[in-house]
Each structure stands twice: as C-alpha cells, then as structure tokens.
N, C-alpha and C positions, 0 to 999 in steps of 0.2 A: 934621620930624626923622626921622633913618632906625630903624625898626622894629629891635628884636631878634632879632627873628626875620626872620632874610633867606631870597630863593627860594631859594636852595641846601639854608638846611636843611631850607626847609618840603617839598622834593621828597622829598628823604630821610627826612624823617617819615613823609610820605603814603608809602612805599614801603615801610616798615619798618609801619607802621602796616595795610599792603593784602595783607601776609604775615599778620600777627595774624590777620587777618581770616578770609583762607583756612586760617588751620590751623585756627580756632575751627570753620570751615562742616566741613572735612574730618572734624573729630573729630564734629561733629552727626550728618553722616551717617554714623560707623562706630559709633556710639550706634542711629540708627535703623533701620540693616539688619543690623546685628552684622556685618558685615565688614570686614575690615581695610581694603580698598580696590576698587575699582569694577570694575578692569578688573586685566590681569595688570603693569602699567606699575608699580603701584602696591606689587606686589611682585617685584621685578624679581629680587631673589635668588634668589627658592622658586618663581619660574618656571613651571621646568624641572623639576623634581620634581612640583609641582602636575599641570600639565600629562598627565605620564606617568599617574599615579596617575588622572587623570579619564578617559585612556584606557579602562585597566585597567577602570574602575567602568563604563563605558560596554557594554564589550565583555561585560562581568559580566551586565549587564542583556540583552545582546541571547542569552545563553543561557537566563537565565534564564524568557523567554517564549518561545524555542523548546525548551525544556525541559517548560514550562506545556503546550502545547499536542499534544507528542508524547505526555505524560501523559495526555491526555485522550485520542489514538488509542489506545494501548495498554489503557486502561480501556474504550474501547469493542468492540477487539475482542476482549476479556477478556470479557466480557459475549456479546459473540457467539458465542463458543468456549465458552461454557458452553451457551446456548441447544442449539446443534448437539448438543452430549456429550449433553443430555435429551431431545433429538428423536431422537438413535441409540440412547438404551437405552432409551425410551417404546418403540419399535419391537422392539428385540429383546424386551424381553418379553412383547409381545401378539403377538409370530411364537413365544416360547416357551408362553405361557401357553392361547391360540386353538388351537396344535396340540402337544397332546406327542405325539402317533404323526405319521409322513405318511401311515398308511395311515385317519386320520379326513378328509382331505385330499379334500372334497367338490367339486364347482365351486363351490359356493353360498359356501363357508369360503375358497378359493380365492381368490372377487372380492369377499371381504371385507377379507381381508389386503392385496391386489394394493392397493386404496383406502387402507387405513393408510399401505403403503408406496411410493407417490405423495404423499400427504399429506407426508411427511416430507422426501419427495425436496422437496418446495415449500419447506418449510420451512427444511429446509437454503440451497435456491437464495436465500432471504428475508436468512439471517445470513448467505451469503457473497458477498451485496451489498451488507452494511452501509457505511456511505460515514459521513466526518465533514467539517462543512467543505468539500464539494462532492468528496472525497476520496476514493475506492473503497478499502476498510483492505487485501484480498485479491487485489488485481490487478496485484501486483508495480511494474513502475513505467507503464503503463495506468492512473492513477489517474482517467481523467475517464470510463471508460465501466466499467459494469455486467461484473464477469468471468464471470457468471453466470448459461446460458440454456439451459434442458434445455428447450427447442423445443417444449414444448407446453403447452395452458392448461388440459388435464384427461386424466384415466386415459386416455378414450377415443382422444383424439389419440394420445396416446405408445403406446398400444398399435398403432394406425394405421401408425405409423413401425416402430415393435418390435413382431413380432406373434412372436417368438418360435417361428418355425420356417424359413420362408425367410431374415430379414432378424433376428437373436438378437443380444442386447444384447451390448454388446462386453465380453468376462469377465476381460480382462488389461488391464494398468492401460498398455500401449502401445498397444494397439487402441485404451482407450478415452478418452485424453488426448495421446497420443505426438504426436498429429500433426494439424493442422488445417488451413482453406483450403481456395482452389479449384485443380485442375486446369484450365485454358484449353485447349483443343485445337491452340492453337497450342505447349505447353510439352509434350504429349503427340502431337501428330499426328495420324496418322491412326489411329481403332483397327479391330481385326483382331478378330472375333469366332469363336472355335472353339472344337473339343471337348478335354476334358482327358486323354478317352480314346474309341477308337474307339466304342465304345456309349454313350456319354455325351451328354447333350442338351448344347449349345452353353452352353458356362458359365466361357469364358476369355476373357478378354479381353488384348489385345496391342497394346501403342502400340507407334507406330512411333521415337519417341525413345527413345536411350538413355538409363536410370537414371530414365524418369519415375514410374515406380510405386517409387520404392527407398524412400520413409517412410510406403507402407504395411504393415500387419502382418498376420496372420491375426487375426478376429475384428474388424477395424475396419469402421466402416459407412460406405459410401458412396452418395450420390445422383447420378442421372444426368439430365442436364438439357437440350435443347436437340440431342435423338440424333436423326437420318440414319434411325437404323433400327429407331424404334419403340422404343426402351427404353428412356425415359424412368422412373425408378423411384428406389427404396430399398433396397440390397442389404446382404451382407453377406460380407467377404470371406473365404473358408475357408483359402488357400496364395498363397503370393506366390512367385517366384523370387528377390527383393530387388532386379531391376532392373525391367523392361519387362512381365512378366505376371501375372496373377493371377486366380484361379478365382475365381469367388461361389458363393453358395448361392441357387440357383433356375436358371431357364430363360429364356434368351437368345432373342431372336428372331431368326431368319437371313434375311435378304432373299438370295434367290439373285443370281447377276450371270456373266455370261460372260468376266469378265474377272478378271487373275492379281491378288491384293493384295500386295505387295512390303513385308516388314517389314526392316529395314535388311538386303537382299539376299539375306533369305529366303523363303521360299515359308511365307504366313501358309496361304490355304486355297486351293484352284485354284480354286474357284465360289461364293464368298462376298462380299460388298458392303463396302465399308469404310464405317463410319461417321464424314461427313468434319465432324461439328460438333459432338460431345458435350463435355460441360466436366464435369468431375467433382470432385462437393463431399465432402471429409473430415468424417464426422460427429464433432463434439466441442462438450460444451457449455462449454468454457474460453473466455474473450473474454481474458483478459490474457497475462500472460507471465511469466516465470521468473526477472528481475532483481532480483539482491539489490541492494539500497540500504543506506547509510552512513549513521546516525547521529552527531553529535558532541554530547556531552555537555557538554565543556568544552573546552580547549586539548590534555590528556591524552587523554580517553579516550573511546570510539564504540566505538559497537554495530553488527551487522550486521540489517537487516530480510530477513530471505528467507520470514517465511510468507505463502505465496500459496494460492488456492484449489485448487488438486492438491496440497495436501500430501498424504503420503501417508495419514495421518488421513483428511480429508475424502475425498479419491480413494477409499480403499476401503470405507467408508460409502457414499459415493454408488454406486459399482458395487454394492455387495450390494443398496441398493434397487431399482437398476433391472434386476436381476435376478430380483427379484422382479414389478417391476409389467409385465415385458414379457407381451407373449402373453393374448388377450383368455379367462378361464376359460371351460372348455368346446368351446374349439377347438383344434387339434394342437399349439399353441405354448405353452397355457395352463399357469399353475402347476402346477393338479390333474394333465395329462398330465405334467408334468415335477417330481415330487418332490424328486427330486437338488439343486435349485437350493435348497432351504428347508436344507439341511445346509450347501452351498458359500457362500451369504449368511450362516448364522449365524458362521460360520469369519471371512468378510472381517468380519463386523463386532463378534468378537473381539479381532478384530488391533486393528481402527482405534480401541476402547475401552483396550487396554491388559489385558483380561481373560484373553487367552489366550497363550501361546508364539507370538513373533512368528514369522509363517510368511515369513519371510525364508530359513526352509533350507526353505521347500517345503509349499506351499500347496494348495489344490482347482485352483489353476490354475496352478501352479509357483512359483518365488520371488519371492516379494513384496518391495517396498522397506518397511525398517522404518521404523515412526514410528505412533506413537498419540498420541488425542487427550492423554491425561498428562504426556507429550512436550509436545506444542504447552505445555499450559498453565503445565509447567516452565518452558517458553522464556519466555513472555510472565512469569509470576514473576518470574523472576531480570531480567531487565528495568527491568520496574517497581520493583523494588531498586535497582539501579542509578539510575535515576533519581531516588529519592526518598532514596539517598545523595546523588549531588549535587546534588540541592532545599538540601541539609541544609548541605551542605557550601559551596555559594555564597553561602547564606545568611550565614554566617559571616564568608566572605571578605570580603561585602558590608558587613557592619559593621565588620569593621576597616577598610577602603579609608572608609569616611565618615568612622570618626575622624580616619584622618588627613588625610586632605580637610579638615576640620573645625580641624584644628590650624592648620592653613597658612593658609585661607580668614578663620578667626571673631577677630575681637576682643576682646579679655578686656572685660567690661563694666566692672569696678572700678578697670580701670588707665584706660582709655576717659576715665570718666565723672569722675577724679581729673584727670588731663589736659585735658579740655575745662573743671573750673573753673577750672582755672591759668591754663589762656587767656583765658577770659573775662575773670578780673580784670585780665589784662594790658591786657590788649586797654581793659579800663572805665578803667584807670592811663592808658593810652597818651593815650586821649582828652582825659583830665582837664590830663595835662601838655601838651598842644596849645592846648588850650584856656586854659592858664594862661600859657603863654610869647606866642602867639603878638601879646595888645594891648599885650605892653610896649614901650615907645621911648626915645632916651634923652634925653627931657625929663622922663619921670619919675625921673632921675637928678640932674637939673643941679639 
C-alpha cells in the first residue's frame, strides 16, 4: 500500500529539516565565540563600516608602537643630556673651585685641570654616542655610526695632535665643526708652498684648483698626508683668502726646484717644488650630519628631530674643554703659559649651561650661535608632552573604535542563547513529526 508520506514530501522535510539544523549549528557557534558570524558574508550590511573602523583601529595601533618606541629614544637622550649638563658643570666648578686667581696657575695645577677637562671631553664623547636600538640618538639622520670621535685615547695623544702653540685647538665653532673630510690632491692639485710675507718662513700654501680651500676657516686644523715635500703633519690654519690659500701656524719645508710653479696662470714661487701628492684632512670630531628628521605622532601632528651632536650646547661645551686640555703644561702651548684660555672656557661654557648672557652679541671669540643646554632640555620636555598627550589621547580613541568594533562584531549572549533554544525544540518537534508521519500507509486507514 502507498505510504503517507510520499518522496516529494519527505525531500522537502529533509530540506526544511537541514535549515533547522544549520541555524541551530550557526547559533552554537555565535554562543561559543560570541560573534555574530564568522566571516564578513555573515554581516553583509555592517560590512563596510566594520571594515573602515578596523582600518582605523589598525592604523591606531601601528602609531601607537611607533609612539612606544620614539618615547623610549627621547627618554634616553633625556637621560643623556642630563649626564652631559653634570659633566659641564662637574668641570666648571673644579676650573672655578682648583683656581680662583690664574695667577695660582702652576704647571703642576695646570696638568691637573687639563686631566679633568679631557676626562669630560670623554665623557661628553660617551653621552653623545648613546645609541637605542642599534640607533646613534645624535647623529642626525647617520644613525648607524658613532657621531663622536675627538681622535684620541688619552690627554697625552690629544695634546700630541693640540700641543697648543703651532697646531691651537680650533676656538670658533666654524673652525671647529664647520667643515670636515678629506682633500684629495686631485680636488686640490698641485700645492704651491710660500711665504705670506717677504721675511716670513714658508707658511702658505696654494692649490692650484679654484675654490679648493673656500670651507676652510681661520683656526681650523688640518693634517697633511702623503706630501712631495716632507710635510707631512698637523697644522693649524691662521688666514684663508676663502678660495685657494691659506697660511698655518708653523714652518713649511721648501724643497728648492729650478723650475717655474704655475698656480692657475700665476707665478706661485720661481724656485720652489710643487708638492704633486698631498691630500689634506679637516680636523673635526663630528661623524654625522645636520638633518632634521619628521616625526608623526598621529594622522594630525609631528614633530621636528633636529638635535644633533653640534648643537650649539654641546659645541660649545666641547670647544671650552678642549681648550683647556690642548698644550702639554709646561711647555709654550701649555695652560700655565696660556691663562687667557681659563676666562674664554669659563665664558663658552656659560653660554652652553644657560648661566650666562648668551654670547650671541659677542663672545671671547666673537658671536656665538645661541642655544644652552636648558634649551636642549626645553626641547626634549615639551616633546615628551607631546607624546604622552597622544599615549593619552590614542588610548581613548582606542577604546571607543573597540566598542564599536564590538557592537558590529559581538552577539548579544541572551538574545543568542533564547534563539538557539527555540531552535533546538524545533528542530526536537521536526524530528518527532518525521518520525510520526513518516510509517503511516493507508491500510492503517481501510
């Protein structure tokens, strides 16, 4: 006899019956994850606004750990800029306290002090190498090498190099940062050695390229390497013309020659040698550079990074030490011989403390560029503000953007959990009535 239940309906069961199914499994899982639905298909409406909003939360997050981590450079050389400000007033007060006259100003007192103020000069070179993160904080945008190398590993050396009467530490802040590098002989030519003045010992030198000495200055030091004519050495420059020549301090060695030196069509000396191979090195212990770098804080707002190791802070700190350490005591270059220098140091490192009238209208060596270290630590301050407003401020933003992620994304548990029993009975109903229809036939009628 033919069943009640015929294939037609029983497909249509099983289909209506395989929907139960799947909404009971869909509600399981937005019970077990608390989501509404798995993938974005699932909320096809709220998409597009989802979406945006996890942008947004995204981009949130990638400031916020470059935010993390700029905080952390600025707190280190916050730290190092303190170091520095107590290595330059450690020093100034054992140059005030060791001498209040300069007429107690012994050799003995002399290459006491000169070792303090080496000491410091190290110290200094220690904080403005401090590096985060393989990162040099002072070397502008040079961040993989060290900006900082005053060229020797004790007094003795640096006095060696600065002995403070031929060869006197560079006193103005162009001499003694303005300019670095080498000279090649080929960007110089040939050089032309003469006098600066009829009685004068040989102490000019003359390239034969235009403009190759123009970013030298008076008082900058230079070395000479790989000379023709014996003067290989460490000088120090006294006058430049701001192109092609420039006198040192000391004595030149002349090799005579019979023949005429030709400086671009002048008559350099009529019996004098050209030396055809010198290369000449700018004394400077800067290693990086002078580029300001951009910070972003967020989408709105950035900061500019421009302190580098010559600020003029550290600049003139470091020039007053090595004004002091030049010149071994005792000998013509020495402190003791050169008093003067213990008033023109306390001046620069005045300035570079913030304790004196910036000598910007006119210093022991003319006008200075202002900037103390109070300055620097202003700068870095107000910074670190800045940053720890928008810690503050992302933070915020960050929790609102979750709630609403969270609206969009989360399933109410009580509407969820009231829904998945509704289904389940159905779903237990559905069975029951399949199960009830499907063994009757109509003999159990006849």
């Amino acid at each position: 006899m033919s069943r009640i239940a015929t294939l037609t309906s029983s497909d249509q069961m099983t289909v209506i019956l395989a929907r139960t199914q799947q909404r009971v499994q869909d509600l399981q899982t937005q019970v077990a994850t608390g989501k509404r639905a798995q993938s974005y298909a699932g909320i096809a409406g709220d998409t597009r606004r989802l979406i945006g909003l996890e942008t947004q939360r995204a981009l949130l997050d990638r400031f916020e750990q470059n935010n993390a981590l700029m905080a952390m450079r600025l707190d280190a050389t916050a730290v190092a800029v303190d170091g520095i400000g107590e290595t330059v007033r450690d020093f100034r007060n054992t140059l005030r306290q060791e001498l209040p006259s300069t007429s107690a100003l012994t050799p003995a007192k002399a290459g006491e002090l000169q070792q303090a103020a080496f000491r410091a000069m190290q110290g200094m070179q220690q904080f403005l190498n401090t590096d985060v993160d393989g990162r040099a904080l002072f070397a502008g945008s040079r961040v993989r090498q060290q900006p900082v190398d005053i060229g020797a590993a004790s007094l003795e050396a640096f006095q060696a190099r600065w002995n403070g009467s031929s060869v006197v530490y560079p006193p103005t802040r162009q001499a003694q940062v303005g300019a670095s590098g080498t000279l090649s002989h080929a960007q110089t030519g040939d050089l032309a050695l003469t006098r600066s003045s009829p009685s004068s010992d040989f102490d000019t030198i003359t390239a034969a390229n235009t403009g190759a000495f123009a970013a030298l200055e008076p008082g900058a030091t230079i070395t000479i390497a790989d000379s023709t004519t014996g003067n290989d050495g460490t000088y120090t420059v006294v006058s430049s013309d701001g192109d092609r020549a420039i006198t040192i301090a000391g004595t030149l060695s002349f090799p005579g020659s019979d023949a005429t030196i030709s400086v671009a069509g002048a008559l350099a000396d009529p019996a004098g040698a050209a030396d055809t191979g010198a290369r000449i090195t700018i004394g400077n212990w800067y290693r990086g550079d002078t580029v300001a770098r951009s910070f972003r804080l967020d989408e709105q707002r950035s900061f500019t990074l421009d302190l580098d190791g010559i600020d003029p802070a550290f600049e003139k700190a470091f020039r007053a030490l090595g004004l002091i350490a030049q010149g071994a005591a005792g000998t013509a270059g020495g402190l003791d011989a050169h008093p003067e220098r213990v008033e023109q140091a306390l001046a620069l490192l005045g300035d570079a403390l913030g304790d004196l009238p910036a000598t910007g209208d006119g210093g022991p060596f003319g006008a200075e560029r202002k900037g103390s270290l109070p300055d620097v630590e202003s700068l870095l301050g107000f910074q670190q503000v800045m940053l720890d407003d928008s810690k503050t401020l992302q933070g915020t933003l960050a929790a609102t953007l979750d709630d609403r992620i969270a609206g969009i994304e989360n399933a109410n548990p009580t509407d969820v959990i009231a829904r998945l029993l509704d289904a389940t009975q159905s779903l237990q109903a559905s069975y029951q009535a399949i199960a009830t229809v499907r063994p009757l036939n109509l003999a159990q009628f006849l």
